[in-house]
C-alpha positions in Angstrom: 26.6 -21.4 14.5 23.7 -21.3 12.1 21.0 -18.0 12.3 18.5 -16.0 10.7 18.1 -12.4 11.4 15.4 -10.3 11.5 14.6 -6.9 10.8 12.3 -4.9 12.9 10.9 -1.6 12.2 8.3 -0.1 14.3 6.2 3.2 14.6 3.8 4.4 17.4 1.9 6.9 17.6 -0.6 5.9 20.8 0.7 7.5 24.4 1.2 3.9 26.4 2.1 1.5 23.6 4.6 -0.4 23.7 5.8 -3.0 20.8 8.1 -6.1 22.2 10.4 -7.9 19.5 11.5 -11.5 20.5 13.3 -14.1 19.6 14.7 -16.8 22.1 17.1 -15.5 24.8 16.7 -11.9 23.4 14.2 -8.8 22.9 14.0 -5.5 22.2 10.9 -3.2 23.4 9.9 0.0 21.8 8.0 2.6 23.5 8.9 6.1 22.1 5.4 8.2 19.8 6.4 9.4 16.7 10.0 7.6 16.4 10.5 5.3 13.6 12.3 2.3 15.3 14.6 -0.2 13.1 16.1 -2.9 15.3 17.8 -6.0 14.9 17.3 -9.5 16.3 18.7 -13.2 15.6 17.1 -16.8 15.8 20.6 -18.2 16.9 21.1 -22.0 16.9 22.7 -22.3 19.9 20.0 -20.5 21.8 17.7 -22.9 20.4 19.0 -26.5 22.7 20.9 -29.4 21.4 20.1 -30.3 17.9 17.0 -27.6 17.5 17.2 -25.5 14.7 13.7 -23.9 14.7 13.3 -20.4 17.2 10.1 -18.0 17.4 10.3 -15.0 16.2 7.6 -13.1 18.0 6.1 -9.3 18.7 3.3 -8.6 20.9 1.2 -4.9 21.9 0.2 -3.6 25.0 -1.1 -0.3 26.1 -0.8 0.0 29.5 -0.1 -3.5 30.2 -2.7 -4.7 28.5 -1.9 -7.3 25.3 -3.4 -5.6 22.2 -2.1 -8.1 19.6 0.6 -10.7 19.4 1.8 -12.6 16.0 4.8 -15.5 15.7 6.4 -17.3 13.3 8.7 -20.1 13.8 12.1 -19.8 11.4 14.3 -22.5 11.3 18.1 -20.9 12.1 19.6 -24.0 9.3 17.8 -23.0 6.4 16.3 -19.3 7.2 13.0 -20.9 6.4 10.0 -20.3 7.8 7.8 -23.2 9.9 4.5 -22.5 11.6 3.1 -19.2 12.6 0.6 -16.5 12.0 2.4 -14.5 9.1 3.5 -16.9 6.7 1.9 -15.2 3.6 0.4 -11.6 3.3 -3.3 -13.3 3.5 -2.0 -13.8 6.6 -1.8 -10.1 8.0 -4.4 -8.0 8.2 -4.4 -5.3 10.3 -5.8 -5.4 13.9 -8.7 -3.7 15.7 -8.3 -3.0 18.8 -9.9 -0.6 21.6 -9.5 2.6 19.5 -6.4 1.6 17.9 -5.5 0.0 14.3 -2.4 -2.2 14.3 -1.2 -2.6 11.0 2.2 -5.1 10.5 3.8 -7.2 7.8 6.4 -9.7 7.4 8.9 -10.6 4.4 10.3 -14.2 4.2 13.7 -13.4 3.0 15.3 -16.0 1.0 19.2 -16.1 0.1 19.8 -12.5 -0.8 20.0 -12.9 -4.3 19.8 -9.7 -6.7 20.6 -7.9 -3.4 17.1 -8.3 -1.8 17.8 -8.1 1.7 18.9 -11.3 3.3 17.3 -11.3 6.5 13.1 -11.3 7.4 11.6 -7.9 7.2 8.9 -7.3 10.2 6.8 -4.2 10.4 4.7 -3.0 12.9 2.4 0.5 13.6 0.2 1.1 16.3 -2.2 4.2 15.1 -4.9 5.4 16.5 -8.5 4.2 14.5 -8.8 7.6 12.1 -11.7 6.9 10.3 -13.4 10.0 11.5 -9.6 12.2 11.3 -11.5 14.3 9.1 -14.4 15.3 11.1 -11.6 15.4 14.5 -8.8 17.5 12.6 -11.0 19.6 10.6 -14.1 20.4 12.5 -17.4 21.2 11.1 -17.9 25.1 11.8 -14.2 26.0 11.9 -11.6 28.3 11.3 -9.8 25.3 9.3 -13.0 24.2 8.2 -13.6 27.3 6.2 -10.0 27.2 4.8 -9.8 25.8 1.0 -10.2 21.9 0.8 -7.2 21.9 -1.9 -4.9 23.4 1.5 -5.4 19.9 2.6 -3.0 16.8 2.4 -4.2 13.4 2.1 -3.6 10.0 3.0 -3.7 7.7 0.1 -2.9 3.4 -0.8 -1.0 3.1 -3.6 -3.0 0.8 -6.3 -5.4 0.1 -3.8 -7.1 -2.1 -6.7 -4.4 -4.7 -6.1 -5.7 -5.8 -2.1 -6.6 -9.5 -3.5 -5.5 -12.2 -5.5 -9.4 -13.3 -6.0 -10.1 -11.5 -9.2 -6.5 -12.4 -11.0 -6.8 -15.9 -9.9 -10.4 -16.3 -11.4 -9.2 -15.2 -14.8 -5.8 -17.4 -15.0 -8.7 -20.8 -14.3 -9.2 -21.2 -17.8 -6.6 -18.9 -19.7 -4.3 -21.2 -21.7 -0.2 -21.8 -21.1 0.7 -19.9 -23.8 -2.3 -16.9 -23.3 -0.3 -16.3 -19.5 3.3 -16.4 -21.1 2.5 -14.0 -23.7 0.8 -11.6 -20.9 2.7 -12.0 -18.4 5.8 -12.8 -19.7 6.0 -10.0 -22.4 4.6 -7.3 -19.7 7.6 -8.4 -16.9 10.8 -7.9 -18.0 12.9 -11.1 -17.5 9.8 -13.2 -16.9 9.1 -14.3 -20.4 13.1 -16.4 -20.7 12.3 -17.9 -17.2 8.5 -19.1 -17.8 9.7 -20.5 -21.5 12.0 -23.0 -19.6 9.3 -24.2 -17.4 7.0 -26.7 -18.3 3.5 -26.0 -18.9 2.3 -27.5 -15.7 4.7 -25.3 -13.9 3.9 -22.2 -15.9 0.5 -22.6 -14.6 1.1 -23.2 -11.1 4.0 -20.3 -10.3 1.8 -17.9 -12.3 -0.6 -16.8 -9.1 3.0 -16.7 -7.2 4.8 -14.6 -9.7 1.3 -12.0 -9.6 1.5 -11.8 -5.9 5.4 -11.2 -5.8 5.3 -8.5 -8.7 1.8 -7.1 -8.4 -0.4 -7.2 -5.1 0.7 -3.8 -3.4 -2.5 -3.7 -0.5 -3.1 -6.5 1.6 -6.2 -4.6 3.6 -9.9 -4.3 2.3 -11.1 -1.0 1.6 -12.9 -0.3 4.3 -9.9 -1.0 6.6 -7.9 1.4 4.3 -10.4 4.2 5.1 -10.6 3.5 8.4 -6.7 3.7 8.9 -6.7 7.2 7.1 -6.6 6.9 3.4 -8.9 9.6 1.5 -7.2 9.7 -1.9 -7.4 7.0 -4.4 -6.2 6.5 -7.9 -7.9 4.1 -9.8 -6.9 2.7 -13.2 -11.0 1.4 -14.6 -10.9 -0.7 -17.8 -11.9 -4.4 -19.3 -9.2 -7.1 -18.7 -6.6 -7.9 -21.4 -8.5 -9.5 -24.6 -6.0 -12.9 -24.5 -7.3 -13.4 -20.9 -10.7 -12.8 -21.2 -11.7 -15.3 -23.7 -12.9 -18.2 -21.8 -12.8 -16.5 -18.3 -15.4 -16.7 -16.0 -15.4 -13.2 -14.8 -17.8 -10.4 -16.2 -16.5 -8.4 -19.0 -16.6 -4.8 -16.9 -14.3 -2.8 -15.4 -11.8 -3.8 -13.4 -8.2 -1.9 -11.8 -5.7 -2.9 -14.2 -2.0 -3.4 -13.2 -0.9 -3.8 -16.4 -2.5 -6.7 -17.6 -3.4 -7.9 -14.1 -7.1 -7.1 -13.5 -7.6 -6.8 -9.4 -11.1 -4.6 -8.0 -14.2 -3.9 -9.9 -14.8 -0.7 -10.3 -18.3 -0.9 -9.4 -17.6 -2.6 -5.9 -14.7 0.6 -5.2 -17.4 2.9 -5.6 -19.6 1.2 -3.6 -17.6 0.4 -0.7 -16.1 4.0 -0.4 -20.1 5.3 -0.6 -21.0 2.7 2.6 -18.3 4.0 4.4 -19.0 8.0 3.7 -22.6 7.2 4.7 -21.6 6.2 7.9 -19.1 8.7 8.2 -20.6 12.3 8.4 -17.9 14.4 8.1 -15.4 12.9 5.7 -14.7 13.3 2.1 -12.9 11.2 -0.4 -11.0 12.1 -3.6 -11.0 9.5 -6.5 -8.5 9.7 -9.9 -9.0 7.9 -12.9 -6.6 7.3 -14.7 -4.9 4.9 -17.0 -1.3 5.0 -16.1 0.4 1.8 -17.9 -2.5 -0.1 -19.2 -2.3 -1.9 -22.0 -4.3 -1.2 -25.3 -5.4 -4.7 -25.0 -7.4 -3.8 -22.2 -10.6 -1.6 -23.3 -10.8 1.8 -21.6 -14.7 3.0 -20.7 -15.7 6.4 -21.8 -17.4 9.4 -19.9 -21.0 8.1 -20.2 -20.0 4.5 -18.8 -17.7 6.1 -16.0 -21.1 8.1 -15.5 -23.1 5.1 -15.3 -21.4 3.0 -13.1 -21.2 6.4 -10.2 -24.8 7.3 -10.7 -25.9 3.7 -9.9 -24.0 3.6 -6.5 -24.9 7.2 -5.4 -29.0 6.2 -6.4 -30.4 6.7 -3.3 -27.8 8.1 -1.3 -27.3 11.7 0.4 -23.9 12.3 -1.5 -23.3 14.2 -3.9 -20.4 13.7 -7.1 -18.0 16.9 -6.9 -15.1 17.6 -9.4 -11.9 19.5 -9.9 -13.3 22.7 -9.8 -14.9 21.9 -6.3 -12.2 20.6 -4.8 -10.1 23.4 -6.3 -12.6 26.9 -5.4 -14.6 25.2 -2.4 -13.8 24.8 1.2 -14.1 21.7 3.4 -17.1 23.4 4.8 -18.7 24.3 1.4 -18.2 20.7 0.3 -19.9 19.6 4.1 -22.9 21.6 3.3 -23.1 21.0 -0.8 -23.2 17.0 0.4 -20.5 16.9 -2.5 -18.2 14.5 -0.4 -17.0 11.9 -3.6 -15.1 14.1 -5.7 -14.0 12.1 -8.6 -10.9 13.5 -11.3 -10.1 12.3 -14.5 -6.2 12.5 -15.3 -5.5 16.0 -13.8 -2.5 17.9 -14.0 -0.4 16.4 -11.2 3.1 16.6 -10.2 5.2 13.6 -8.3 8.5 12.6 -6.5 8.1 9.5 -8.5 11.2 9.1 -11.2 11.7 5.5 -13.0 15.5 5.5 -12.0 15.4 6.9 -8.4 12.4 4.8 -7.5 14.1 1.7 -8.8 15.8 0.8 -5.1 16.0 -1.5 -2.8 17.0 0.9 -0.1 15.5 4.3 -0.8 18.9 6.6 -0.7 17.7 8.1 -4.0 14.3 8.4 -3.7 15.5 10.5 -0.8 18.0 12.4 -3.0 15.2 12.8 -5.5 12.8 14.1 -2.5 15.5 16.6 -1.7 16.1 18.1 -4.7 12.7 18.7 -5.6 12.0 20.3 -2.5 14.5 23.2 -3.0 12.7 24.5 -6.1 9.3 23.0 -5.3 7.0 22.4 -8.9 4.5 24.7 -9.4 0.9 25.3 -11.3 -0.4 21.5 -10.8 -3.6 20.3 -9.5 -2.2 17.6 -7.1 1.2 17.2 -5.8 2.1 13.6 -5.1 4.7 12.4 -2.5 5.1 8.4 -3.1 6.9 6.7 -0.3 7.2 3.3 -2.4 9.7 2.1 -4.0 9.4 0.6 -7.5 12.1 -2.7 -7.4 9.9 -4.5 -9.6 11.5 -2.0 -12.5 15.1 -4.0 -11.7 15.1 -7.0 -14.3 17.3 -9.1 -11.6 14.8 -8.6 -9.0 12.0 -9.8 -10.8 13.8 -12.9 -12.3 15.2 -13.7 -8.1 11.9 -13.0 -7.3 10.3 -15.3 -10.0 12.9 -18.0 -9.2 12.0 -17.8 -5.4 8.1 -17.1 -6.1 5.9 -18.7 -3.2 3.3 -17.4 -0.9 5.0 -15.4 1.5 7.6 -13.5 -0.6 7.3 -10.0 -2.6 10.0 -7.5 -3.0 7.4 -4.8 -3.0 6.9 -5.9 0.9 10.8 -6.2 0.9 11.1 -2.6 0.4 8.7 -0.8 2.5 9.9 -0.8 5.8 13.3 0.4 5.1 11.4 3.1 2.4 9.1 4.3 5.1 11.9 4.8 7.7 13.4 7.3 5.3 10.7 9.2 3.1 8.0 9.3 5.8 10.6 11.1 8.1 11.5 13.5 5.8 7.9 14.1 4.4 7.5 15.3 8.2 10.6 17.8 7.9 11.0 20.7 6.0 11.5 19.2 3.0 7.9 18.2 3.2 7.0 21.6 4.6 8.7 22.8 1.0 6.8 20.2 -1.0 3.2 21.1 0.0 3.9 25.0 -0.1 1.9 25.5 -3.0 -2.0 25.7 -4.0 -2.4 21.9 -4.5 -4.0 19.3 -3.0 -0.6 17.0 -1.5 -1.0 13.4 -1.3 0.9 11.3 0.7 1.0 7.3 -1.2 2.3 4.2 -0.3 2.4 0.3 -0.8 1.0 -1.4 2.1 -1.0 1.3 3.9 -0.1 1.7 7.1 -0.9 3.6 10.4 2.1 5.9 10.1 1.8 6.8 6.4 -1.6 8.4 7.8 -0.4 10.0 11.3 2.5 11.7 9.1 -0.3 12.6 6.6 -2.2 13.9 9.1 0.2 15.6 10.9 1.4 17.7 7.7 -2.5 18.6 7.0 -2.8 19.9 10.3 0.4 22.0 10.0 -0.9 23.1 6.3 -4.3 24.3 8.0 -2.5 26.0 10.9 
């Protein structure tokens, strides 16, 4: 009989959780801290009644009997599809406050299977506890771990945390031509530019916000949420959209995260949000990168004084002060506390990753855990920052971006089809010795991922604590 399956992968890390997976006539529940659950369920037809074809899928939290949270989605067992609910596009999942707790969960619509993107739904679910103070908790003022050198610590971070929002990319496709968003888009996406050549130009146009949010949006939180989850490291990639683009737009001609030649978050509002939440926040401190990782030369890069600019404008006014490598590097937590130098902001520093164009290039993560491996038995050595990146890169696969073009609609991303089954690997092992090995030396370790979630920052947090001793 006709069925869809579904996927679910859970993580908890709250004493009295519990996370129930349903469908009809079946459930799982999941109660165990620290465990990185991956269970299956199926919306079967013939659970379903005589000629029904549609079955909720459904997950609810408790803590101590009480319901937290609970999200649905209807999925019709015939066609796999998905109906009504409350996580039919990533717009529609943001995480959840609740009590003292942050639930954060996502949901891939799986189509077919094609270019071997999994074939069934993909949910994710973390229950966390709210760490936007972990700082001030884990390493308290006055302390023995306080004292010890900030760059001992390891850090949560979102990867491309710029790309949380289709708002800024959709205002600058309003007015840019046919042929302007084939030529940027289709020459910066490998595959894309034979596919969108086919389509008419009213087609072009309207698969073109789809194709972005399939290939480019890798946060679905704001910033603030972010923090408040865990993340304190951030890489940020400032500089002018693409000159095809801008002509005719109506956004401001500043600086913007550029994925590629997608523009996302203004620089300006990044500063600013991270300053509001460091003046409410005491105790923590923040690390920013800029750097300019795979932008195009179409898109104009600022210089030191107008990097300058735009920081000394947010911090006017404010009891923070700008800190730099050498601070983060010499000083301890404590001696950044009392200097009030809690925004230290790097400009391309020498850094060390995991990340490798061929290993990251998976829909399953076996060789980014190969790659993780290997590199842990003779870790690298002599680098500022040591990065540990729990995503995977499919979007380098040409046959997953043309499935994903050809099946581009609000609710599907093979970014998001990747990071459960990732996390369930790296973020295990980042916890084992092989993460032990990997932050052994003098550098500041950051922990990155696609989708920031509560476990990415208990694991985080965990390993700084076991760094500090």
């Amino acid at each position: 009989m006709p069925s869809k399956g579904i996927e679910c992968y859970s993580y908890i890390a709250v004493p009295g959780v519990e996370i129930d997976f349903s469908v009809p006539k079946n459930s799982v529940t999941k109660r165990d801290l620290h465990q990185f659950g991956n269970d299956h369920l199926e919306v079967e037809s013939n659970n379903l009644g005589r000629f029904k074809f549609t079955g909720r899928f459904e997950f609810k939290v408790r803590r101590d009997g009480r319901e937290l949270d609970t999200q649905w989605v209807d999925v019709n067992a015939l066609t796999g599809n998905l109906e009504n609910g409350t996580m039919n596009n990533l717009e529609q999942t943001p995480s959840v406050f609740a009590e003292d707790v942050i639930i954060a969960y996502g949901f891939y619509d799986a189509g077919p299977g094609h270019a071997g993107l999994p074939k069934q739904h993909q949910c994710y679910v973390t229950v966390t506890y709210n760490y936007e103070n972990w700082m001030r908790d884990s390493i308290s003022p006055n302390t023995e771990r306080a004292d010890k050198p900030f760059h001992r610590l390891v850090l949560p971070s979102s990867h491309d945390i710029g790309m949380n929002s289709l708002q800024t990319a959709q205002a600058l496709l309003q007015n840019a031509g046919t042929e302007v968003i084939k030529e940027v888009l289709g020459r910066s996406l490998p595959g894309v530019l034979d596919i969108i050549n086919k389509v008419s130009d009213e087609g072009v146009n309207a698969i073109a916000p789809n194709i972005i949010r399939a290939l480019a949006i890798t946060q679905k939180d704001s910033l603030d949420t972010v923090l408040k989850i865990g993340a304190r490291y951030f890489e940020f990639r400032p500089a002018k959209c693409h000159r095809q683009l801008q002509g005719g737009s109506p956004l401001e001609d500043t600086w913007y995260f550029q994925h590629g030649p997608i523009p996302g978050m203004l620089y300006h509002q990044f500063l600013h949000d991270i300053v509001e939440f460091l003046s409410t926040h005491g105790d923590e401190i923040v690390v920013i990168q800029n750097r300019w990782d795979g932008v195009p030369g179409e898109c104009p890069r600022p210089n030191d004084d107008e990097l300058g600019n735009v920081l000394n404008e947010v911090l006017q006014g404010r009891d923070i002060q700008a800190g730099n490598q050498d601070d983060m590097m010499q000083k301890s937590t404590q001696d950044l506390r009392n200097e009030r130098k809690r925004l230290i902001v790097l400009h391309e520093v020498n850094q060390v990753s995991n990340y490798d164009d061929a290993a990251n290039a998976t829909l399953n993560g076996d060789t980014m855990v190969v790659k993780l491996n290997d590199m842990s038995r003779d870790p690298p050595k002599g680098h500022v920052i040591t990065l540990l990146q729990c995503q995977a890169t499919a979007t380098n696969i040409r046959d997953i971006i043309v499935a994903s073009v050809m099946d581009s609609d609000v609710s599907t991303s093979p970014i998001l089809a990747t990071k459960p089954i990732c996390d369930g690997k790296i973020l295990p092992l980042l916890r084992s010795d092989t993460g032990k090995q990997l932050s052994s030396e003098d550098s500041v370790v950051v922990v990155l991922n696609d989708f920031f979630d509560g476990a990415t920052a208990d694991i985080a947090i965990t390993m700084c604590k076991d760094r500090l001793g």
